[in-house]
C-alpha positions, -999 to 999 in steps of 0.1 A, spaced: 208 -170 -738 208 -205 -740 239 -201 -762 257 -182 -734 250 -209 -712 263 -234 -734 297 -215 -738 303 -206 -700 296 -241 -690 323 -254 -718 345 -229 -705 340 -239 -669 348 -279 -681 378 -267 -700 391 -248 -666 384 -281 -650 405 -300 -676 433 -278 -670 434 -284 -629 431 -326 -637 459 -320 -666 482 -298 -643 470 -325 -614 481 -358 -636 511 -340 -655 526 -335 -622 522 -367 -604 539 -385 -634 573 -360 -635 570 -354 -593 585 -391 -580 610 -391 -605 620 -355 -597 622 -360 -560 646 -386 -565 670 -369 -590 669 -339 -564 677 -363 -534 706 -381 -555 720 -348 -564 720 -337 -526 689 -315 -525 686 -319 -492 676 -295 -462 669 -297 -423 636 -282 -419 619 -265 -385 620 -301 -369 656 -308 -379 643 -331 -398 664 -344 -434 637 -326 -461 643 -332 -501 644 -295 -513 637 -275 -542 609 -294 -555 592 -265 -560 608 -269 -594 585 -293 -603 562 -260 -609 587 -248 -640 592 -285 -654 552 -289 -659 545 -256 -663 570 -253 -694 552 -287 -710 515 -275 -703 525 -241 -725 544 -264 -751 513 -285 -755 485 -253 -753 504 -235 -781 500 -264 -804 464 -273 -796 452 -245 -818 473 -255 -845 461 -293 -843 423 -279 -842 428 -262 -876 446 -292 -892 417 -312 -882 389 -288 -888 379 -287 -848 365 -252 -839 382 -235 -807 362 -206 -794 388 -177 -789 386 -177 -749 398 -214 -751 428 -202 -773 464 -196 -755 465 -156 -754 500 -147 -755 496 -115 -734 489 -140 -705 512 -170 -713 544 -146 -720 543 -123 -694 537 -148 -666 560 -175 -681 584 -148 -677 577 -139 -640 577 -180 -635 614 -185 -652 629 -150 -635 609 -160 -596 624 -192 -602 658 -184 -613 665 -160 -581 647 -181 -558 668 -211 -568 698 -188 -565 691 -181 -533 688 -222 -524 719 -229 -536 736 -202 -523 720 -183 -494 725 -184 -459 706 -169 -426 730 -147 -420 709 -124 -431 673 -124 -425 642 -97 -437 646 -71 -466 658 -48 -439 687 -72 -433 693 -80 -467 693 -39 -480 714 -33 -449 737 -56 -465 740 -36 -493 751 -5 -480 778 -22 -459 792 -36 -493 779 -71 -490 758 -86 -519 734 -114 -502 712 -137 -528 682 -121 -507 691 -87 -521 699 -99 -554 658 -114 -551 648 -81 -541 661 -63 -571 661 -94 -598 622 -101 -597 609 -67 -598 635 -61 -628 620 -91 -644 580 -82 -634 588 -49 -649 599 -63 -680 577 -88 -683 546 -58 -674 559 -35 -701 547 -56 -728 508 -58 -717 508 -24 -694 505 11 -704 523 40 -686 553 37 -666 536 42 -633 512 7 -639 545 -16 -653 564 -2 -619 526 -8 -594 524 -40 -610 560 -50 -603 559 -40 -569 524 -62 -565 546 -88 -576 575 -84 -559 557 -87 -522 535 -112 -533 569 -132 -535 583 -116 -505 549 -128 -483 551 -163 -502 584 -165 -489 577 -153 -457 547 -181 -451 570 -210 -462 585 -216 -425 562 -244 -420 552 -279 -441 522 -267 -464 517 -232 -451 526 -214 -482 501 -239 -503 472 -236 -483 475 -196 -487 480 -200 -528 449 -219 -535 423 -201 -515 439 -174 -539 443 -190 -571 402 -201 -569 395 -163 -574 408 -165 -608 394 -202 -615 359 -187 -602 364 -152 -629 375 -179 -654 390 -148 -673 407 -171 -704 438 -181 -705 441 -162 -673 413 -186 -657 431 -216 -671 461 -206 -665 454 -201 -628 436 -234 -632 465 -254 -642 493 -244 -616 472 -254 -590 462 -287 -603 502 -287 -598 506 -270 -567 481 -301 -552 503 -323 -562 530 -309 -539 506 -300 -511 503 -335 -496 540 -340 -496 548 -305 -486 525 -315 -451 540 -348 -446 579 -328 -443 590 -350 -470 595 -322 -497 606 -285 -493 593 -260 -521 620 -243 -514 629 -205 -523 625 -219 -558 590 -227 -549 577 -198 -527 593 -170 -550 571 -187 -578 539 -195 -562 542 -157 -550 551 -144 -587 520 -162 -600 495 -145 -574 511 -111 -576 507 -115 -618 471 -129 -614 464 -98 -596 476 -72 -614 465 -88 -647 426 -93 -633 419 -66 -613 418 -24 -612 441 -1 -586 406 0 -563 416 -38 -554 454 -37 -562 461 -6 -542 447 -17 -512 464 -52 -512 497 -33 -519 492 -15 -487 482 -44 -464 512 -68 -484 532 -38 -468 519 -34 -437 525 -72 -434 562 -68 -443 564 -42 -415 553 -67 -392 574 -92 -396 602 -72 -395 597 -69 -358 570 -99 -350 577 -139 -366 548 -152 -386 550 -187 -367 544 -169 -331 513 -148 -344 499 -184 -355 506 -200 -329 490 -172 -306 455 -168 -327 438 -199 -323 418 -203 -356 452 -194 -375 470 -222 -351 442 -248 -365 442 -240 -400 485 -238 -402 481 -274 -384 459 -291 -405 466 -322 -423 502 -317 -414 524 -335 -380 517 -317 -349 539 -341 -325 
């Protein structure tokens, strides 16, 4: 029993490790980020008119990308030096691939869509509309791209076709309600976390740690994000909304995911007809939560 103890608080400390590591990764490559994206012209007005550096939901890839480099080593180094490394602490590939994939793909289509997507067309209604009048919008190419990639990247740890297509779908409006949230400085964020800290509580592995280090990222562009000096960007929301749709579908059975595919749709319906800002702004403890830490004037 004792024993037990022992391991879950050492797994517990190493989730911890992997929140300060994401955390001090991050603040080292974000400064120098934000000004290679302002000097390139990543740039955007944001709700207040206001000049915004975008895209630095990027910043997400970039660490992300070094943290895996570094974790698939670690083993390796442990051997060399005789270290032992119980197996939950290991990287397990059936985590790191899969949602390494669903990072890159949510990424790559979300910074498609920053570079070259317009407001002409607005909702997934709008942008399947578009379609069928012969018009290819980045919005639609999002809305096929990512569950192509989810599927792909679900085949190789689901079984049966009708899971790999559930769990791509789970993805696919996780990113489309990430997207959604981000009309407002730090909105998106304070919705991810709350979220993330299921998986950092379950502490399932490389799933736990996983989870663990993205938001020690994610905090890093929270305070930014508030202050309207950074936009995640489409970049940014499609991956923080990949991440919690994979987290999902990896963790939990269809008694949980089923019913948060129904109210992800149900919340799709509404927008279609009602804006997300107006709700908040009409439901008072929605209004104080979207407005803390963030300008108000």
């Amino acid at each position: 029993m004792n024993d037990m103890k022992s391991i879950s608080f050492l797994l517990y400390l190493w989730i911890f490790a992997h929140v300060l590591t994401g955390l001090i990764v991050s603040l080292i490559v974000f400064s120098p980020l934000k000004r290679m994206l302002e000097e390139a012209g990543a740039v955007k007005s944001n709700f207040r008119q206001r000049q915004v550096v975008n895209m630095a939901g990027s910043l997400i890839i970039i660490v992300w990308v070094l943290l895996v480099a570094v974790a698939g080593i670690l083993p390796l180094l442990a051997d060399r030096l005789g270290v032992y490394m119980p197996e939950s602490f290991v990287l397990n590939p059936d985590v790191s691939v899969p949602l390494t994939l669903i990072i890159m793909g949510a990424g790559f289509f979300g910074l498609f869509d920053d570079l070259l997507g317009n407001r002409e067309h607005s909702g997934f209604k709008g942008h399947i509309g578009a379609i069928f009048k012969g018009k290819l919008t980045t919005g639609a190419l999002k809305a096929v791209g990512i569950p192509v990639v989810a599927v792909f990247a679900f085949s190789l740890i689901s079984n049966g076709v009708l899971e790999i297509i559930g769990n791509a779908v789970l993805v696919a409006l996780f990113v489309n309600t990430l997207n959604l949230l981000d009309l407002r400085p730090g909105r998106a964020i304070k919705v991810y976390i709350p979220l993330q800290l299921i998986f950092i509580i379950l502490a399932i592995g490389t799933l736990g740690s996983s989870a663990a280090a993205l938001t020690g990222i994610t905090i890093v562009l929270l305070v930014p994000d508030l202050r309207e000096e950074i936009m995640l960007g489409d970049i940014g929301s499609n991956i923080l909304g990949g991440i919690l749709g994979f987290c999902f579908a990896y963790a939990f059975d269809w008694d949980i995911k089923l019913p948060v595919i129904v109210l992800l749709i149900l919340l799709q319906l509404l927008t279609e007809r009602y804006s997300i800002s107006a709700i908040v702004e009409q439901v008072a403890p929605l209004r104080v939560l979207d407005n803390l830490g963030r300008r108000v004037d």
